[in-house]
C-alpha positions as CSV (number, residue, x, y, z in Angstrom):
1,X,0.0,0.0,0.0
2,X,1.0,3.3,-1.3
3,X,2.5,6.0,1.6
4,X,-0.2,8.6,0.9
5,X,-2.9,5.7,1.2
6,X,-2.0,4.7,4.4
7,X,-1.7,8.0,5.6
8,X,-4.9,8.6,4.6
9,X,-6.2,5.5,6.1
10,X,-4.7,6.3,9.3
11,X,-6.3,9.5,9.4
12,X,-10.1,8.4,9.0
13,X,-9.9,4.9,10.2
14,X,-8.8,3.0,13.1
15,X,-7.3,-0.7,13.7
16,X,-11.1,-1.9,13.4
17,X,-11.9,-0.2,10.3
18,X,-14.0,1.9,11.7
19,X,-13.8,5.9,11.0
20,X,-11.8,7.5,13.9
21,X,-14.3,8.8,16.8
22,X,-14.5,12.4,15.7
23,X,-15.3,11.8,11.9
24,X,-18.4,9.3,13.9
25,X,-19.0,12.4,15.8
26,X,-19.0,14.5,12.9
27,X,-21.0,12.3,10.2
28,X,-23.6,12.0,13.7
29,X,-23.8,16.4,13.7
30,X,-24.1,16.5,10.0
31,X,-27.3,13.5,10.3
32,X,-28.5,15.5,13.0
33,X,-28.7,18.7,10.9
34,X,-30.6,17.0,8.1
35,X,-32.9,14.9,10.2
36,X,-33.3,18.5,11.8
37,X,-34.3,20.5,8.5
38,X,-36.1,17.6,6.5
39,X,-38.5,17.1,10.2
40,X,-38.8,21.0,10.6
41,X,-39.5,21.1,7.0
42,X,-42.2,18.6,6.9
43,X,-44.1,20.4,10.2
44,X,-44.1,23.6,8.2
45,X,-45.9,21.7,5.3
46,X,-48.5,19.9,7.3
47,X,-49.1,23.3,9.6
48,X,-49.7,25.1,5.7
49,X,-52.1,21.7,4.9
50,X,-54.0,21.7,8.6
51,X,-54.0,25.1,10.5
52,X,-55.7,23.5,13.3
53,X,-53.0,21.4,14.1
54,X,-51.0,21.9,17.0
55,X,-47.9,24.6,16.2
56,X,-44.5,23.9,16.4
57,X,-44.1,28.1,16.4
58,X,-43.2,29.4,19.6
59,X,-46.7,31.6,20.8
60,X,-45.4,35.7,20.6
61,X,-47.9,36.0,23.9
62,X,-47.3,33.1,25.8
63,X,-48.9,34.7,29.2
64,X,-52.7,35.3,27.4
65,X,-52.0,32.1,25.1
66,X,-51.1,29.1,28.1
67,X,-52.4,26.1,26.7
68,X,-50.3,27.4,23.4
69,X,-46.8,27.2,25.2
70,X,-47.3,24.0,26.8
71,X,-48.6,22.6,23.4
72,X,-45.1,23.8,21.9
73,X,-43.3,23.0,24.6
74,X,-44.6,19.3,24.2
75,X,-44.4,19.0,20.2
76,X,-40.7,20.7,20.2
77,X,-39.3,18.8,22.4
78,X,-41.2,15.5,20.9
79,X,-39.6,16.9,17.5
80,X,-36.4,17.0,19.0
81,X,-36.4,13.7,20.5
82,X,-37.4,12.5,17.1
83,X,-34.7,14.2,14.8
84,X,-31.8,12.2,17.5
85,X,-33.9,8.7,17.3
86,X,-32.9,9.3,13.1
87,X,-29.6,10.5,13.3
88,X,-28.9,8.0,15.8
89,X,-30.8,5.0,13.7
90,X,-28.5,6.0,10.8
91,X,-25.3,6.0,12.5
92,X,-25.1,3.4,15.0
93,X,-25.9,0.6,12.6
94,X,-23.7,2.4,9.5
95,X,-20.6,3.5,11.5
96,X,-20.2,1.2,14.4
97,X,-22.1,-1.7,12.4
98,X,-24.5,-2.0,15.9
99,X,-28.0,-1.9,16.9
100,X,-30.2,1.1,17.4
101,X,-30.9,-0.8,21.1
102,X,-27.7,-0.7,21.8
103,X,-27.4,3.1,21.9
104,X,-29.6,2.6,25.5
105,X,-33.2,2.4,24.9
106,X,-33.3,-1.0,24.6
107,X,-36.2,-3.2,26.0
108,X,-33.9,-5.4,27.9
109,X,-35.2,-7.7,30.6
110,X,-34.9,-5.2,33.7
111,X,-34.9,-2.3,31.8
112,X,-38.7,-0.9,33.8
113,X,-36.3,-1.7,37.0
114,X,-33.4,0.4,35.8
115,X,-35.9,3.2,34.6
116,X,-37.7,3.0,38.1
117,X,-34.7,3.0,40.3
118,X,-33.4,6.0,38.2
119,X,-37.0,7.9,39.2
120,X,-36.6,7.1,42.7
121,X,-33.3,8.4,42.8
122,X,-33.8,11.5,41.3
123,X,-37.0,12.0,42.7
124,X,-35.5,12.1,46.3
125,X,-32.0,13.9,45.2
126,X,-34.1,17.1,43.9
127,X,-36.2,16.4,47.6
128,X,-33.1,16.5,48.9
129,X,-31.5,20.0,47.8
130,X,-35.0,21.4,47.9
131,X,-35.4,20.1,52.0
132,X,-31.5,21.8,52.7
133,X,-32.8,25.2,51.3
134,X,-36.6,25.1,52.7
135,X,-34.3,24.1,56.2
136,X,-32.1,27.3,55.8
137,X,-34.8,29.0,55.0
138,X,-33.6,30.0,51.2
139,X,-37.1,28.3,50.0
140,X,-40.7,29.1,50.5
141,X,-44.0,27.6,49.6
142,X,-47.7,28.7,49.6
143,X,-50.7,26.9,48.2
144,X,-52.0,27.4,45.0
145,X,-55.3,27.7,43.4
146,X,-55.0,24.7,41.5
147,X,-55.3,24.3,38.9
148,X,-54.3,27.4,37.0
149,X,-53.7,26.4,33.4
150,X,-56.4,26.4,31.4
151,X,-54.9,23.1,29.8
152,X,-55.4,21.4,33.0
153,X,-58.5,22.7,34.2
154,X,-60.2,19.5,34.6
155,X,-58.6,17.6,36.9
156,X,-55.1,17.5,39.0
157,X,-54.8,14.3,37.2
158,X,-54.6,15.8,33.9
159,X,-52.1,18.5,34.9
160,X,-49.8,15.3,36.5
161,X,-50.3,13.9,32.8
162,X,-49.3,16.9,30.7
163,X,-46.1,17.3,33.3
164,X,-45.4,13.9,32.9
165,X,-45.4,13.9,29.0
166,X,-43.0,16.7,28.9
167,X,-40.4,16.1,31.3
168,X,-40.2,12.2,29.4
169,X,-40.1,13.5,26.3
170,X,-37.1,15.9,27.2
171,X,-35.4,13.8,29.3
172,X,-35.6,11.3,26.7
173,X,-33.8,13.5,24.3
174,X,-31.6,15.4,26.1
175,X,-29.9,11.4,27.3
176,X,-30.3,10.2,23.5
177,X,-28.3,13.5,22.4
178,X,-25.8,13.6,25.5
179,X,-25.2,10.1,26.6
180,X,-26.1,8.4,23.6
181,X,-24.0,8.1,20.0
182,X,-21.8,10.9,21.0
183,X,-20.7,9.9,24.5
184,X,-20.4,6.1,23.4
185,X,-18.0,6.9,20.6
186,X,-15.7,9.0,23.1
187,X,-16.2,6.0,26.0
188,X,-14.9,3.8,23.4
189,X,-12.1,5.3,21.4
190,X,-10.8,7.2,24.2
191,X,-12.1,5.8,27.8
192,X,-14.9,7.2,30.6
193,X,-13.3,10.2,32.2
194,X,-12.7,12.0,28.8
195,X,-16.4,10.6,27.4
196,X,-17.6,12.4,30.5
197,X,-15.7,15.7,30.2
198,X,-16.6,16.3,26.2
199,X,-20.3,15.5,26.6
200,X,-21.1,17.1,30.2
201,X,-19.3,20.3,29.6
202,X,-21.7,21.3,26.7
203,X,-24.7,19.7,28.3
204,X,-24.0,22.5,30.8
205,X,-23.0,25.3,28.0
206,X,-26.2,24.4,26.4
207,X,-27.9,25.8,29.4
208,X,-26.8,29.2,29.7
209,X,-29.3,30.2,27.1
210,X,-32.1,29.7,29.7
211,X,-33.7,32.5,31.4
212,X,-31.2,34.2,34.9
213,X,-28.4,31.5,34.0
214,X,-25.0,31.7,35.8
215,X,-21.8,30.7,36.5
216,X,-23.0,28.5,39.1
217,X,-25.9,27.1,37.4
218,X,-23.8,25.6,34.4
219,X,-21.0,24.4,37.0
220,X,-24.0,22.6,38.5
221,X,-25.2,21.8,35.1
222,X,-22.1,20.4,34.4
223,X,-22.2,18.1,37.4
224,X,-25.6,16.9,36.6
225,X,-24.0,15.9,33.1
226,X,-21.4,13.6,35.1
227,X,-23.7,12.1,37.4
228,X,-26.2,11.5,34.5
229,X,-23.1,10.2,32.6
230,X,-22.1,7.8,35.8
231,X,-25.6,6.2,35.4
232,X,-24.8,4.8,32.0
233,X,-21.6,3.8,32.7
234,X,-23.0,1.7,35.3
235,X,-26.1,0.2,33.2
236,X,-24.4,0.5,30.0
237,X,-28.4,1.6,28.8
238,X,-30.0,5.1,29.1
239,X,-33.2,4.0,31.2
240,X,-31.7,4.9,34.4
241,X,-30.2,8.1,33.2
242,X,-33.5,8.8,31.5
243,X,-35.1,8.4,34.7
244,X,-33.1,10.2,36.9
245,X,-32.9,13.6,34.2
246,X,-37.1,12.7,34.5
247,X,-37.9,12.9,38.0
248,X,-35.2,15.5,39.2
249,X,-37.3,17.7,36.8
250,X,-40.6,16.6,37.3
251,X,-40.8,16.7,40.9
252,X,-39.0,20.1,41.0
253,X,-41.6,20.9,39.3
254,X,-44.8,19.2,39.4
255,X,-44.5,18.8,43.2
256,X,-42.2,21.6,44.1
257,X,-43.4,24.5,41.7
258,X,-39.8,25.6,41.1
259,X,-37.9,26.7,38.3
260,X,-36.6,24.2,36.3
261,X,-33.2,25.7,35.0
262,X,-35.2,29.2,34.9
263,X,-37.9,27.7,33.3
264,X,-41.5,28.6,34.5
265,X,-44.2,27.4,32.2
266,X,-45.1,24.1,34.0
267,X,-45.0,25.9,37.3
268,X,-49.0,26.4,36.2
269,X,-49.8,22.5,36.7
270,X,-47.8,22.5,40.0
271,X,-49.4,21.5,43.0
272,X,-47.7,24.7,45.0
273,X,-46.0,27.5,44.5
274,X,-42.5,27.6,45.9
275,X,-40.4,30.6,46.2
276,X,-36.6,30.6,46.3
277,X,-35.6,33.8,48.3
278,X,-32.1,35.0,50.0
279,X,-29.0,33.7,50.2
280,X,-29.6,32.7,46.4
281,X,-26.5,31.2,46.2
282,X,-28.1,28.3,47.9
283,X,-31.5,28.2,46.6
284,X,-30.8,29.7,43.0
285,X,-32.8,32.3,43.0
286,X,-35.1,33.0,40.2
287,X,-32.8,29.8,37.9
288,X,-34.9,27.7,40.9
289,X,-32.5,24.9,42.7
290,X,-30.2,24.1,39.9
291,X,-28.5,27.4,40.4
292,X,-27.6,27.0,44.3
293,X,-25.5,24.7,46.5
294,X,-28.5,22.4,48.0
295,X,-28.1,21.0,44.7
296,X,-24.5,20.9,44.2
297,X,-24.9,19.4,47.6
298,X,-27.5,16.7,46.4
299,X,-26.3,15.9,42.6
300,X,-22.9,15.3,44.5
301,X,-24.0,12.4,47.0
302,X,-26.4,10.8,44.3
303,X,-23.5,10.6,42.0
304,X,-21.1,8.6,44.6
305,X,-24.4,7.1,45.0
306,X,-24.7,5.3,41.8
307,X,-20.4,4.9,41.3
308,X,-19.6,3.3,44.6
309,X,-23.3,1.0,44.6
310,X,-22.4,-2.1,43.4
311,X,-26.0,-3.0,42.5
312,X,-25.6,-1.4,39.3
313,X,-25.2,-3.8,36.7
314,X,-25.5,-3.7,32.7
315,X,-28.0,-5.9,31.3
316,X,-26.8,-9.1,30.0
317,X,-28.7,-8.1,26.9
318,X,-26.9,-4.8,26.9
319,X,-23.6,-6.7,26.8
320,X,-24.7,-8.9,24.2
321,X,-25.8,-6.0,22.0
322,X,-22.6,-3.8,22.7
323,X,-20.0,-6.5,21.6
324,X,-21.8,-7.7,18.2
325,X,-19.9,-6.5,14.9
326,X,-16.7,-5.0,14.8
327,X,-16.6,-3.8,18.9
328,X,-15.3,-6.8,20.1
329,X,-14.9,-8.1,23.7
330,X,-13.6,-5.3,25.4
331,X,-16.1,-2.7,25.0
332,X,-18.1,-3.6,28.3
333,X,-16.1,-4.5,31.6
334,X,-17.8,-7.9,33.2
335,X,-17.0,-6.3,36.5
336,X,-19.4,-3.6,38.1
337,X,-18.7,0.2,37.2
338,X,-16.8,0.8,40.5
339,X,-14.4,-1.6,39.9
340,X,-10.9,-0.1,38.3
341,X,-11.4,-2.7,35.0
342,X,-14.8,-1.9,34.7
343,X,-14.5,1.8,33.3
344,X,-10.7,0.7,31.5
345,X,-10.8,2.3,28.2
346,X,-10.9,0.2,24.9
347,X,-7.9,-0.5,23.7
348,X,-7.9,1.5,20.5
């Protein structure tokens, strides 16, 4: 083989002949940008067919115009969620010659156990943070005249519904898009601690768009993206992770009525009203938990948690599925995650 061909090989294609992780990385972003345009395009179209149809256009008014909001907060993030399910079913079975399961959402046996434990987790880590600031007296809460979106005007059962919907659906995607193709290629090609670093560090930059973001917020943010990134280590699936991004945001809140990362639409299905108040360095102030230290405090015990538990297994169905075509043995550890050979990274 020719100098210049080998060099050329070398630079797109590793010992498996598979492309190198960050032309995967980039083919995945370029998919992601079609699937993106050709979905956005197609809601435009059927929107132009059927007015009546729910929009995917953000509502210019969305304080006279509720039920519109929550309606596009539900469809965009559903169209987001879809747009990663197509980039991700194109490359996972093209470039690392795998399932579209094997990315994480996978119906493996134990998977509703996974997902469950994930919920109860995160469920009681947000409880956490929110107890240490209502205990210091950084968080308030009054009833509320429930309920107060027109949405979920019929029942408190209804509003649980349309909360539930949401925070699924984004929790869903945001794991697909952070912990799924992308942080698997890095895991693989160059270990755990730099998967981590290159997926949670813009999982936290992604937030600072929100409304009264801050330094501490994404720092928090940030964390959140490595204990969300411990879960699939430890499961090697995205059900726990899923649940855990779920009912952190859910129960802040649905139960809470809290910001969620300075969000404060679904705060109209919440079953009170909190207030975070002074010193808003621990109960993040108008960002709502996220933004303090009760939940640098709480994100930071549920992480050690989930690494240091050794009931955290992958799936023997999740093994199976990793280690077909060209991945080989190595990819999954048979030793729990807080073993040193369980997070070794591959040998490429």
């Amino acid at each position: 083989m020719s100098a210049p061909i080998e060099l050329a090989r070398n630079i797109f294609l590793n010992e498996d002949a598979e492309l190198r992780c960050g032309w995967r990385i980039a083919v995945f972003v370029v998919c992601l940008l079609l699937a993106s345009l050709v979905i956005s395009g197609l809601l435009a179209l059927i929107n132009r067919v059927i007015p009546s149809l729910p929009s995917t256009v953000e509502p210019s008014d969305p304080q006279s115009l509720p039920n519109s909001e929550l309606v596009y907060l539900i469809t965009s993030r559903t169209t987001a969620l879809i747009t990663v399910v197509a980039a991700t079913a194109v490359c996972a079975p093209l470039l690392e010659h795998r399932s579209v399961g094997s990315v994480g959402f996978k119906l493996h046996r134990g998977w509703w156990r996974d997902f469950l434990i994930g919920a109860a987790v995160g469920g009681a880590a947000i409880a956490l943070a929110v107890g240490i600031a209502k205990i210091s007296g950084a968080v308030s809460f009054e009833s509320a005249a429930f309920p107060r979106a027109p949405l979920a005007e019929r029942s408190m059962l209804l509003a649980a519904a349309t909360a539930v919907l949401f925070f699924l659906v984004a929790a869903a995607f945001e794991e697909l898009l952070f912990r799924g193709f992308v942080f698997q290629a890095l895991l693989h090609n160059a270990g755990p601690v730099v998967a981590l670093v290159l997926t949670s560090v813009p999982f936290g930059i992604a937030h600072l768009a929100n409304p009264s973001s801050t330094a501490f917020s994404t720092i928090n943010t940030v964390l959140a993206g490595l204990w969300l990134g411990a879960a699939y280590l430890a499961t090697r699936s995205l059900w726990m992770a899923t649940g855990l991004h779920f009912s952190w945001n859910f129960v802040m809140a649905f139960f809470f009525g809290l910001p969620v990362s300075g969000l404060v639409t679904l705060d109209r299905l919440a079953l009170v009203l909190g207030r975070s108040g002074s010193p808003e360095w621990l109960s993040g102030g108008n960002y709502g938990p996220e933004g303090g230290l009760a939940a640098t405090i709480a994100l930071l015990l549920a992480t050690v948690l989930i690494w240091k538990t050794r009931i955290f297994r992958p799936a023997d169905e999740m093994r199976e599925a990793l280690t077909r075509g060209r991945r080989g043995q190595n990819e999954i550890a048979a030793t729990p995650v807080n073993s040193d050979q369980a997070i070794r990274p591959s040998e490429r």
